[in-house]
C-alpha positions, 0 to 999 in steps of 0.5 A, spaced: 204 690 496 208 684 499 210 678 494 206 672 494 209 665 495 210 661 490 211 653 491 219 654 490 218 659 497 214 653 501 220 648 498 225 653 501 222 654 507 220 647 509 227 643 507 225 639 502 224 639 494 218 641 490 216 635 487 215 634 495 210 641 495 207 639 489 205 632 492 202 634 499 198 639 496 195 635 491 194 629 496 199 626 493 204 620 497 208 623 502 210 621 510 206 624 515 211 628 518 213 632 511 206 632 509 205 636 516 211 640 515 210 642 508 202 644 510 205 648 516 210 651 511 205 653 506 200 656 512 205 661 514 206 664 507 200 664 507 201 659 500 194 660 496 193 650 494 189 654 487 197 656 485 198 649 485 192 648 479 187 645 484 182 650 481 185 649 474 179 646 471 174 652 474 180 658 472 183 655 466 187 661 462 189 658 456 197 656 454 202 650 452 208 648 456 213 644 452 218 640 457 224 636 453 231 634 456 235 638 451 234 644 447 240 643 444 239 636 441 237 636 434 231 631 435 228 635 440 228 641 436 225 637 430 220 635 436 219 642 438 218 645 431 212 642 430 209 642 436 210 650 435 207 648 428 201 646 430 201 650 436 201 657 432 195 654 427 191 655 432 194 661 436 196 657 442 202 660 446 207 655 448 211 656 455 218 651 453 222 648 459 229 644 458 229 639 464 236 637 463 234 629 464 234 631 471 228 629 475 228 635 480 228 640 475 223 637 471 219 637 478 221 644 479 218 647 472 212 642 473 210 647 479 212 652 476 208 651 470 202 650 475 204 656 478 201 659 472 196 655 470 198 653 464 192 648 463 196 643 457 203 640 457 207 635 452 213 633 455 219 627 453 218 625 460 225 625 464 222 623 472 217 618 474 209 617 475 210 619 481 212 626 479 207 627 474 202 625 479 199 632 481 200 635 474 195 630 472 191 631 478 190 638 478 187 637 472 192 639 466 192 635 460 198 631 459 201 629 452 207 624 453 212 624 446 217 620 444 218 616 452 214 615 457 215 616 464 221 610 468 216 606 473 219 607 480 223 601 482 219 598 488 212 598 482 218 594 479 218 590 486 211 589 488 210 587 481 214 581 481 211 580 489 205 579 486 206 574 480 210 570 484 203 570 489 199 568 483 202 562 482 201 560 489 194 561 487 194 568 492 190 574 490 194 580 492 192 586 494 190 591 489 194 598 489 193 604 486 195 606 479 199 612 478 195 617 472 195 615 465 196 620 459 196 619 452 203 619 448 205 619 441 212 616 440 215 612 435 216 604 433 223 603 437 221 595 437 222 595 429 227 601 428 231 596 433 229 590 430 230 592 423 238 594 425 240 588 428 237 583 422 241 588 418 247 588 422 246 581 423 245 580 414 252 582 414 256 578 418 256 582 425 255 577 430 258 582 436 253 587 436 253 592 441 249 598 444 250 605 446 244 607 451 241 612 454 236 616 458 230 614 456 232 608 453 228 603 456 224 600 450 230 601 445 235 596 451 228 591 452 229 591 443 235 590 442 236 584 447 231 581 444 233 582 437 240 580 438 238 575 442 240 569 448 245 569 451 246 578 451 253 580 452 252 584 457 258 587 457 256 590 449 250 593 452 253 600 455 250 606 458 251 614 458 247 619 462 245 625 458 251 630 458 256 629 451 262 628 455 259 623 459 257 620 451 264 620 449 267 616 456 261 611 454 263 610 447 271 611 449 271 606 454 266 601 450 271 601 444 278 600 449 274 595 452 272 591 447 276 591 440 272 584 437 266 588 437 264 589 429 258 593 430 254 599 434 248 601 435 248 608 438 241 609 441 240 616 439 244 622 436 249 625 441 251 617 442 252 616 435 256 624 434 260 620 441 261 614 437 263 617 430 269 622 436 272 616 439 272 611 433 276 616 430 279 618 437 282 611 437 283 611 429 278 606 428 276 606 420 268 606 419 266 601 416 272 598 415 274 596 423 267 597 426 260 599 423 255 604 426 248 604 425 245 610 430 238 611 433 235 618 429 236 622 422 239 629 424 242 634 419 250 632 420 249 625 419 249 625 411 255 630 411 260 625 416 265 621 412 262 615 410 255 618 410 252 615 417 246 610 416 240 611 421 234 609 423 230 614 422 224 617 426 219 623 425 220 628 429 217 634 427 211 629 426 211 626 432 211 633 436 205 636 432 201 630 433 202 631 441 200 639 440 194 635 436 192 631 442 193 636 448 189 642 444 183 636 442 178 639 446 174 634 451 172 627 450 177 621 450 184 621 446 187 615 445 192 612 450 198 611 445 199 613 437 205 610 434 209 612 429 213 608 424 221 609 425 226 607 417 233 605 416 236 608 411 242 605 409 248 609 408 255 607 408 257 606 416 256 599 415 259 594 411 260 586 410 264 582 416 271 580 413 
């Protein structure tokens, strides 16, 4: 008996990705052109639309699908243990994807979760709307944790487009929004909020933060804390990978030697703060402060002991699971949970 195709074999066939696939056959934007090839693709293979979920409603087989950036980060194992938690309270199997904060390979395991009809999904969101357009069109039940999906930059555009036509007192025209899905995550605004005042209560004026993927809210937050004029050379990204977090924090340190202070925007981030500083033998707190986003394990055992803003992980994964196995009627659209700042010995008083 012949194997049968699945949405990888048609993204192959047809030359392209298989967010591609997956937006065509779930009616999703694409040129006429693709759309054209892709369907054609799908014919000859004999590529059966319901491996895609557009029967998903009518043939649920029961499951959980878990996607998070990074197995190996603490926090997402927090996050992971209590949608397990939860998950085993009620005897649901859960599928557990690492999409490596790469939008591709998150588009690939989201066809292939469709593939096989898991029906129910919490993801840290690496893509955009328009990669989790067709799982929410298929009807699985999406739960966003901790972040929520980057908006694509022409939304960003029209957007601006739009105000500037309102102020000439045009109406513009409506465009269509992408699926929403409830979240759970955790009070960036405050636990930023709170660390630079602190910072700010002892002395530190040339604050700097270490962002990175998913860091939208938590940038937004601390510009705003920090306030007008930002110094943008202070405000320093890393992708997702630990060496890319170490080159970061390396070169903010070599570059600008009056910082006083750091906000690490997560906990690899703040592990690469901690390696340069003491690559470049800068004494914490003595020479910088350091104040990093999330309370895992090593940082109590670091010398001096790192202070945190603490955000309850475990907390927030077993209430997405909570959420995506609620059976039918309305979920709230977003539950917000409240971050601390623990405070150790990695800050000091500005000399």
């Amino acid at each position: 008996m012949d194997k049968r195709a699945t949405i990888k074999d048609v993204a192959e066939a047809a030359g392209v990705g298989v967010a591609t696939v997956s937006r065509v056959l779930s009616g999703g934007s694409a040129s006429p052109r693709t759309r054209e090839r892709v369907l054609a693709v799908a014919a000859q293979l004999d590529y059966r639309p319901s491996a895609l979920g557009r029967n998903l409603r009518q043939r649920r087989t029961g499951g959980m699908g878990l996607l998070v950036p990074d197995l190996t980060d603490t926090f997402y194992g927090q996050l992971a243990e209590g949608v397990l938690a939860c998950a085993r309270s009620t005897g649901e199997p859960v599928v557990v994807g690492s999409t490596g904060d790469d939008p591709e390979q998150e588009s690939e395991l989201i066809g292939m979760l469709l593939e096989q009809s898991v029906d129910r999904l919490i993801a840290v969101p690496t893509g955009d709307a328009e990669t989790w357009a067709p799982a929410v069109r298929a009807g699985m039940t999406v739960v966003f944790a901790d972040r929520l999906p980057a908006r694509p930059a022409e939304e960003e555009q029209q957007e601006a487009v739009d105000d500037l036509m309102r102020l000439d007192g045009l109406s513009p025209a409506p465009r269509p929004h992408a699926p929403e899905a409830p979240s759970v995550l955790a009070d960036d605004r405050a636990g930023i909020r709170t660390a630079v005042r602190y910072l700010r209560g002892l002395g530190h004026r040339r604050i700097a933060f270490l962002g990175g993927p998913g860091h939208d809210r938590r940038v937004a937050a601390f510009r705003e804390a920090v306030g007008a004029p930002v110094d943008e050379d202070l405000v320093v990204f890393a992708t997702g990978s630990r060496d890319s977090a170490y080159a970061a924090a390396s070169g903010l340190f070599q570059s600008r030697p009056d910082l006083t202070a750091v906000v690490a925007g997560g906990n690899v981030l703040g592990e690469a703060a901690v390696l340069a500083a003491r690559e470049l033998d800068l004494r914490v707190p003595r020479d910088v402060s350091l104040v990093m986003y999330d309370d895992v394990p090593w940082a109590e055992l670091c010398s001096p002991p790192l202070t945190v803003i603490a955000r309850p992980g475990r907390d927030m994964g077993y209430r997405a699971a909570e959420l995506v196995l609620r059976p039918g009627g309305r979920r709230p659209r977003a539950v917000v949970l409240p971050t601390e700042l623990i405070i150790r010995g990695s800050c000091a008083p500005r000399r």
